[in-house]
Structures are given as structure tokens and as C-alpha cells.
C-alpha positions as CSV (number, residue, x, y, z in Angstrom):
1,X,-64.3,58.0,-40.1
2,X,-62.5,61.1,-40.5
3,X,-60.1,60.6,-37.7
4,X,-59.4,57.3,-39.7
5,X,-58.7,59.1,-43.0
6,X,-56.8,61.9,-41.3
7,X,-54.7,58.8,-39.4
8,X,-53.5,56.9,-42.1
9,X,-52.9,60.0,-44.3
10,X,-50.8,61.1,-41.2
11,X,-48.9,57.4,-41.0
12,X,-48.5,57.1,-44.7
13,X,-46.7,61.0,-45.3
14,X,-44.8,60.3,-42.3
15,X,-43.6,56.3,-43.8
16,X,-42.9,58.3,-47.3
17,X,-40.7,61.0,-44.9
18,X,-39.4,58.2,-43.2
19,X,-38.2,56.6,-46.4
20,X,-37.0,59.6,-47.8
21,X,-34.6,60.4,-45.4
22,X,-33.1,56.8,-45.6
23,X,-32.6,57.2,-49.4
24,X,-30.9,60.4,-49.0
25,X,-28.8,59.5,-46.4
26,X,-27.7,56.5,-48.5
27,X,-26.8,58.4,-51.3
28,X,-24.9,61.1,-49.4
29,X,-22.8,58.5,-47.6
30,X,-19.4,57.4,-48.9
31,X,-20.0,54.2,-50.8
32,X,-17.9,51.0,-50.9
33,X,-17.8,47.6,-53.1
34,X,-15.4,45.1,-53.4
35,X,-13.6,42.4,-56.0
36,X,-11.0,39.4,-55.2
37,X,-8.4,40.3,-57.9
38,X,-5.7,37.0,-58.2
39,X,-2.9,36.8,-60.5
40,X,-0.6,33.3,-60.7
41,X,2.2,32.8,-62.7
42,X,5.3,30.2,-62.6
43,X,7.0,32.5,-60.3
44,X,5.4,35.7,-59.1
45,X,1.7,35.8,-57.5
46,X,-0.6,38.1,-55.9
47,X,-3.5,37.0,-53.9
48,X,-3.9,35.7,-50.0
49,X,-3.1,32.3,-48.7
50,X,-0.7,30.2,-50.2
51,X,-1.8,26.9,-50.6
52,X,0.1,23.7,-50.8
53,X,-0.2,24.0,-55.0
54,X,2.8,26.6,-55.0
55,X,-0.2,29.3,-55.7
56,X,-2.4,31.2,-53.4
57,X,-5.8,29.8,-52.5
58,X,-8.1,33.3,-52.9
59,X,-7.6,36.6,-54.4
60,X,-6.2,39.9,-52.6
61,X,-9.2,43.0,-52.3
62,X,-9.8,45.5,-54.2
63,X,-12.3,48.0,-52.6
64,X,-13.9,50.6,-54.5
65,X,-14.2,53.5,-52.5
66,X,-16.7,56.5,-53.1
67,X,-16.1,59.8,-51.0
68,X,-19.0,62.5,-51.2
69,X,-17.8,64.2,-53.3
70,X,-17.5,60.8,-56.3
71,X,-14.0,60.2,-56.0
72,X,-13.3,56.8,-56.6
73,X,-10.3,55.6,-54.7
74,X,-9.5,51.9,-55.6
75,X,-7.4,50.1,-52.7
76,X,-5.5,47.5,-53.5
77,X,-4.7,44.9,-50.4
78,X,-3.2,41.3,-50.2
79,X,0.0,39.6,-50.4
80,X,3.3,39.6,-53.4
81,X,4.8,36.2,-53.6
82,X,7.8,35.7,-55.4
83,X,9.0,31.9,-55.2
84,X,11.8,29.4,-56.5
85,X,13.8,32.6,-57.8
86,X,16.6,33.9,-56.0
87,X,17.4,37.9,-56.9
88,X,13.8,38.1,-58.9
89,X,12.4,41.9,-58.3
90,X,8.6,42.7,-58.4
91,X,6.1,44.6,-57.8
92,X,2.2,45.8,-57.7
93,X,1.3,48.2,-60.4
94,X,-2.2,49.3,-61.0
95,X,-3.3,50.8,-64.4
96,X,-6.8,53.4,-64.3
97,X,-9.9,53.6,-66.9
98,X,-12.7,55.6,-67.6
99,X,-16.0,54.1,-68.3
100,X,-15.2,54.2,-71.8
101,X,-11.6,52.3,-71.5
102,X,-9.8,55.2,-71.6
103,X,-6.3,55.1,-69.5
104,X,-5.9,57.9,-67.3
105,X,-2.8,57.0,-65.4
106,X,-0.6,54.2,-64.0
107,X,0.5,53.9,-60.6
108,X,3.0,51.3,-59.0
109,X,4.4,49.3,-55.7
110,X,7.0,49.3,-54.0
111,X,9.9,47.2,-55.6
112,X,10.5,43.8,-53.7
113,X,13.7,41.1,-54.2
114,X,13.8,37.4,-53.6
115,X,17.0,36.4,-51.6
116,X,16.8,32.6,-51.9
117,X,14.5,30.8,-53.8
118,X,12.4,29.9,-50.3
119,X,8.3,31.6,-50.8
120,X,8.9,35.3,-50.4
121,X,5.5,37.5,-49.0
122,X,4.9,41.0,-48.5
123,X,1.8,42.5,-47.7
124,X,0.5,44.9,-50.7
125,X,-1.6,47.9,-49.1
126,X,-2.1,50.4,-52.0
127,X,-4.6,53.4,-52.6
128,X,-2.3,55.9,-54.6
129,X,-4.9,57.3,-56.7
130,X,-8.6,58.8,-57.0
131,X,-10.4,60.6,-59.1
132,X,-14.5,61.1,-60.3
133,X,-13.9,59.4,-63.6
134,X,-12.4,56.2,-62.3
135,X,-14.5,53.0,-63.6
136,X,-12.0,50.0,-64.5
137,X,-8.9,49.0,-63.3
138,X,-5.6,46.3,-64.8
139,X,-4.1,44.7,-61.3
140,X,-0.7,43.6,-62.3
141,X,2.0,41.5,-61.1
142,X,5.5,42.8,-62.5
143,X,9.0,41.5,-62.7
144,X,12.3,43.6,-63.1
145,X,13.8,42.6,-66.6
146,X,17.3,43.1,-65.8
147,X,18.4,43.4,-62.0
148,X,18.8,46.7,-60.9
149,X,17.4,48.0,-64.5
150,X,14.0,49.6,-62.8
151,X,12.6,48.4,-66.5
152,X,9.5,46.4,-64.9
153,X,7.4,43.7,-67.5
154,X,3.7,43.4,-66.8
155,X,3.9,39.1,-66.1
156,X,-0.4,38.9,-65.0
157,X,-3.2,40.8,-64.9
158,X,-6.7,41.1,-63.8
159,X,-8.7,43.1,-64.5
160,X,-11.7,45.0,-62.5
161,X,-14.6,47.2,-63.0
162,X,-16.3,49.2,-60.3
């Protein structure tokens, strides 16, 4: 009977051990979720897939990453459409929040032009900015008011919390 005891104490501190380890390893890893941000308007979209109702089927990715140290680095991926509007500029911009909805900067795309008014893609692949406070992202769509102004109006948003 005491060999049975001393057993299952045995298997049961090393189960807790076991678990332990698995926790802290978990928490000491970078983390990583993810949101489908998609913005439509009449003629400048962001999102993946565009679908046969002049709009794109899903929404782009937005991963939230976590480094060790709790840096949030938000990384923005999918697709800038710009259709039916020759000479139209856009671009990605991306605004940052605290937990308590307090903006701590804004960062933006690369500026992109419609030559015809044929669908226009390019592939959005943005992570400019991390930091620990990070908690809520705006997603934007922007258009150029006057060409070659580089005065940029906010046209769609969504909006994300990690």
C-alpha cells in the first residue's frame, strides 16, 4: 500500500510538473491572433477576392503579433482595389489605440494610381509599427483629394481590437 501512495504521489507531482512546463512555455512564446478587416466603397476596396459584385468576396488579415517582450505588431495583408476610375490615387493607412482609445500614431501605404478605369490590385503587406500598448486598430481605405496633392481622405474603415 505504501508503494501505491508513494506511486501516484510520484505520477501526480510529475503530471503537475508536466503541466507546468506547458503553461510556461505558452506564455513565454510569441503569441498570434487574427481578424478579416474588409472595407468597400463605390470605388476603392480592400479585402481578397473580387467577386463578380464589383467588391471583394472576404476580408484582407490582420494578425496581431506578440514578441516576448509584449510588443504588439499588427500586420496588415490583402489586396487595394481601385476600379471604374482612371487617375484615382490610394492607399492603406492604419491608425493605433491604447486600450483606453487613446491614438498613439498613424501609419500609411504606399500611394497607388488607377491608369484606366479596368479593376486595379496591389498586394498590401504592412507591419510598420509596434509597441506594448497597442490594443485597437482603424484599417482605412484612402483616396488622394486632388491628384498629385499628397492630401489623402479616409473613404472606409474598419476597425479591430486585439
Amino acid at each position: 500500500m505504501f508503494k501505491t501512495l508513494q506511486r501516484s504521489k510520484i505520477i501526480r507531482s510529475l503530471a503537475t510538473a508536466a503541466a507546468a512546463v506547458a503553461i510556461a512555455s505558452l506564455a513565454a512564446a510569441p503569441a498570434s491572433a487574427q481578424d478579416r478587416p474588409k472595407i468597400t466603397n463605390q470605388y476603392v476596396d480592400f479585402g481578397i477576392n473580387w467577386g463578380p459584385f464589383g467588391a471583394p468576396l472576404y476580408g484582407g488579415y490582420l494578425y496581431w503579433n506578440v514578441n516576448a517582450a509584449g510588443v504588439v505588431t499588427p500586420h496588415l495583408t490583402g489586396n487595394l482595389y481601385i476600379n471604374n476610375s482612371n487617375g484615382k490615387c490610394a492607399r492603406m493607412r492604419i491608425d493605433y489605440y491604447d486600450a483606453a482609445h487613446n491614438w498613439i500614431t498613424v501609419k500609411t501605404g504606399g500611394k497607388v494610381c488607377a491608369t484606366s478605369n479596368a479593376l486595379h490590385t496591389w498586394s498590401v503587406n504592412l507591419q510598420p509599427f509596434g509597441a506594448n500598448n497597442v490594443y485597437h486598430v482603424h484599417v482605412s481605405t484612402t483616396e488622394e483629394t486632388a491628384p498629385g496633392s499628397g492630401v489623402f481622405d479616409v473613404l472606409g474603415t474598419a476597425v479591430e481590437d486585439f
